[in-house]
C-alpha positions as semicolon CSV with decimal commas, in nm:
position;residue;x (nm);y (nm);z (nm)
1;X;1,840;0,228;0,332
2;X;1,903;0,563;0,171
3;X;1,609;0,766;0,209
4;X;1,422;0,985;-0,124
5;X;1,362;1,341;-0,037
6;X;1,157;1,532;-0,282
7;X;1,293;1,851;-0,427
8;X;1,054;2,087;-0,590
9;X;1,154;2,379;-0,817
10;X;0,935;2,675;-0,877
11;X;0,993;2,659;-1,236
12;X;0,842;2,250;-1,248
13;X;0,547;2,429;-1,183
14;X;0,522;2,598;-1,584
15;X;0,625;2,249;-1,695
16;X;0,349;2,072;-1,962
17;X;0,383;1,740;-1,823
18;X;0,258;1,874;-1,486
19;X;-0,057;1,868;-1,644
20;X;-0,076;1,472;-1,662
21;X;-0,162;1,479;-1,299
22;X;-0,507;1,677;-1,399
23;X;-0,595;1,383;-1,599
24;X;-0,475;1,117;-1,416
25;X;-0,640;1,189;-1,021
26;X;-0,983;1,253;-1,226
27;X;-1,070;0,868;-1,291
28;X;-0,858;0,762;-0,926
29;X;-1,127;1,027;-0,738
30;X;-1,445;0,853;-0,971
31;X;-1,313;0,532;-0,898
32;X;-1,244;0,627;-0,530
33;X;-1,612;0,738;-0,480
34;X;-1,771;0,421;-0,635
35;X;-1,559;0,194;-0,432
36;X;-1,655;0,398;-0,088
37;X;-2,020;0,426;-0,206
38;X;-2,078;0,024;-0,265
39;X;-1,884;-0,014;0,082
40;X;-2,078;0,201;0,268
41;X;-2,376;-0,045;0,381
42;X;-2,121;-0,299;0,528
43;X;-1,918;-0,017;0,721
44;X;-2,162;0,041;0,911
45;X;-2,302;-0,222;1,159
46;X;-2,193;-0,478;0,973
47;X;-1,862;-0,672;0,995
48;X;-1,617;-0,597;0,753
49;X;-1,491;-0,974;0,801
50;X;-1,103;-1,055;0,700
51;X;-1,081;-0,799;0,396
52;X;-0,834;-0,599;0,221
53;X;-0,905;-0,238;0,368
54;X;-1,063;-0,055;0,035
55;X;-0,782;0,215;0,064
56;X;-0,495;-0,040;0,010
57;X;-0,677;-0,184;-0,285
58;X;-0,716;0,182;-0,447
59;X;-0,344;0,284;-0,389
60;X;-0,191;-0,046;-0,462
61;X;-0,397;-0,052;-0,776
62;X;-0,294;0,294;-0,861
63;X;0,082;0,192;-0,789
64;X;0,065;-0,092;-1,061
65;X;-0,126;0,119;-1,283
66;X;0,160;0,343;-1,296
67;X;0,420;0,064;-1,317
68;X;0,267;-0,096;-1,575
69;X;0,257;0,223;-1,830
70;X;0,604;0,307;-1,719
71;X;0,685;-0,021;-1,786
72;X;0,617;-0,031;-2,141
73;X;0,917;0,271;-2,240
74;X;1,167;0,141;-2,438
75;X;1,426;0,352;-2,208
76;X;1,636;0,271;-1,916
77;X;1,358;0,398;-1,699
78;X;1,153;0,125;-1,856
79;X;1,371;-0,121;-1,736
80;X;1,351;0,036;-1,430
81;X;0,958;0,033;-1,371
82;X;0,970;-0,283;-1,555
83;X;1,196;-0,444;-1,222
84;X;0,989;-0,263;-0,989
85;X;0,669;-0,391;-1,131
86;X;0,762;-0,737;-1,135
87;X;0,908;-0,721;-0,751
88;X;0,624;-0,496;-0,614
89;X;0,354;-0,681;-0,779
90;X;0,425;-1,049;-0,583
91;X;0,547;-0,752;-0,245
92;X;0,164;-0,682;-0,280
93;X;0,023;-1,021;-0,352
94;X;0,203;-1,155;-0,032
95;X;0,106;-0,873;0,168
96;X;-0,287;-0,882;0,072
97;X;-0,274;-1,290;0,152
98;X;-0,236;-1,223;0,514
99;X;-0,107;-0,908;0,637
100;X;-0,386;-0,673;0,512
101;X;-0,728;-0,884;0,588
102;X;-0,710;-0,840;0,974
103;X;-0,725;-0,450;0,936
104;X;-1,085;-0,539;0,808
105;X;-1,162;-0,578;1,156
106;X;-1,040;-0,246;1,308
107;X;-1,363;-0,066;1,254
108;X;-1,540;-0,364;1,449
109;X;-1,245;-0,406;1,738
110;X;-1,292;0,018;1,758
111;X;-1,687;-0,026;1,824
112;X;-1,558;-0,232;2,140
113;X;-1,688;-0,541;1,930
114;X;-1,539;-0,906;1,809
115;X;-1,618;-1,125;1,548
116;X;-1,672;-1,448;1,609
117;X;-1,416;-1,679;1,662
118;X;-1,371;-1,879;1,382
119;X;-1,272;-1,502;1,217
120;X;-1,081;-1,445;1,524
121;X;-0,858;-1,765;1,474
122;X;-0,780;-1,668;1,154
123;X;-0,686;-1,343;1,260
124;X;-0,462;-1,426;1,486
125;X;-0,295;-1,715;1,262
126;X;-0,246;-1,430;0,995
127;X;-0,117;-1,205;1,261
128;X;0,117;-1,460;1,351
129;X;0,250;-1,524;0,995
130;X;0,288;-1,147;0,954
131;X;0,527;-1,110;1,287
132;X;0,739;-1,409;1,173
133;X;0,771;-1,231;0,814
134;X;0,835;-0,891;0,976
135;X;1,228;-0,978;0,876
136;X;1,117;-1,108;0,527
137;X;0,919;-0,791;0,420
138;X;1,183;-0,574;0,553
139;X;1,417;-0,693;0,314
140;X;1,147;-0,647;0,072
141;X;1,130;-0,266;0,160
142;X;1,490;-0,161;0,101
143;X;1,472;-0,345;-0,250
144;X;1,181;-0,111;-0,303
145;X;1,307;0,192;-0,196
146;X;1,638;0,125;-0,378
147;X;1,395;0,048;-0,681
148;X;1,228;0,384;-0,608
149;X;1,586;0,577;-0,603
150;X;1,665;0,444;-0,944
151;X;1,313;0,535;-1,096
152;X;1,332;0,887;-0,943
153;X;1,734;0,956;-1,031
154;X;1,652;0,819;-1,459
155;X;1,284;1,051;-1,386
156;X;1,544;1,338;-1,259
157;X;1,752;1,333;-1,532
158;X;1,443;1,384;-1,755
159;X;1,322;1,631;-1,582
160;X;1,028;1,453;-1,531
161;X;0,865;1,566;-1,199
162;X;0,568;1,389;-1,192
163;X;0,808;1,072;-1,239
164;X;0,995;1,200;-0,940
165;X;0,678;1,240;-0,739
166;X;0,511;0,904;-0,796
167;X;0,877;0,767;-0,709
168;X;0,899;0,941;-0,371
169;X;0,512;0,844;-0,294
170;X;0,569;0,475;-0,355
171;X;0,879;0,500;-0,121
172;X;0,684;0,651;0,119
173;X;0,417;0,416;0,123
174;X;0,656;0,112;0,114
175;X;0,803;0,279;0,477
176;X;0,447;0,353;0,655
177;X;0,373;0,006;0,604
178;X;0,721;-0,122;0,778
179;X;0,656;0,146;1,052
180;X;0,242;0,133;1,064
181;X;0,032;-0,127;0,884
182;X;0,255;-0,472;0,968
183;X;0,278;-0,368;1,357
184;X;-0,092;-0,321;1,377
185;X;-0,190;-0,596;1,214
186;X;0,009;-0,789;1,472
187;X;-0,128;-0,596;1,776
188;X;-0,490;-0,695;1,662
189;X;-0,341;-1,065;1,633
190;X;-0,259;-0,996;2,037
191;X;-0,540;-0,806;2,160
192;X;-0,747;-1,074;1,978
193;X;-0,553;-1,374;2,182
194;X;-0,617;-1,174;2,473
195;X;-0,991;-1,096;2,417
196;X;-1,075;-1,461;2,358
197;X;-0,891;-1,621;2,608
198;X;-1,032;-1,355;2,883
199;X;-1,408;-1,469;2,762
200;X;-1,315;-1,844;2,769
């Protein structure tokens, strides 16, 4: 897997289309703030059940936001975007039918607490589908990163930073999820078969 290393240069800074960032964090930060305000009352003392953690929604909708308008040039980085969309878009579908929902229950495993059991079976059977996948989505990573090194190289001949950056972030999120998010969701699949059997 060849890894993306952003490179910044002083003068990107003085670049116009720097300012496209200004306008597009405004609506993510609104739409950030409304999500975390109508989750509030069920975060706390209330289970959060098997659901998509409300950060991975916001970032993976943000991600196919981006796709999608990059998507729509009638360049080569287009075709690019237009690849990654289509790949990243079922990577996420796949990932949010079983992978994510356990992660709902972290705030309720961290308050020493367990959900009852027909949630815990289906915990664990998601768990277990994630581990045997582990090889699957790995694949799916380095075709995501090598889609991210061909959207940031067209973006760098450009000169379009921003590009460059989104490119780099998306890679970045694609390898925290190989190295963080899939081993935790299996390790609450385990301590969950080892919580319930213990109180059986």
């Amino acid at each position: 897997m060849r890894c993306i290393e952003h490179t910044s240069d002083s003068t990107d800074r003085r670049r116009p289309e720097m300012n496209e960032r200004t306008y597009t964090v405004g609506p993510l930060l609104l739409a950030i703030s409304a999500i975390l305000w109508v989750a509030a009352a069920p975060a706390f003392g209330q289970s959060n059940a098997l659901t998509v953690p409300q950060s991975i929604r916001v970032e993976h909708a943000a991600i196919i936001e981006r796709l999608t308008k990059e998507a729509a040039r009638a360049d080569a980085t287009g075709v690019v975007a237009q690849k990654a969309l289509v790949f990243i878009k079922d990577h996420f579908a796949r990932e949010e039918e079983f992978v994510f929902p356990p992660l709902g229950l972290l705030d309720e495993i961290a308050e020493g607490q367990l959900p009852d059991d027909a949630t815990i079976k289906i915990a664990i059977e998601m768990a277990e589908r994630t581990k045997k996948s582990r090889a699957s989505f790995h694949e799916d990573h380095v075709t995501i990163t090598s889609l991210m090194n061909e959207l940031r190289e067209s973006a760098t001949k450009l000169r379009e930073t921003d590009l460059v950056a989104f490119a780099s972030s998306v890679a970045a999120h694609s390898l925290n999820e190989v190295e963080v998010v899939e081993p935790t969701t299996v390790m609450i699949g385990e301590y969950l078969r080892t919580k319930r059997h213990r109180t059986r």
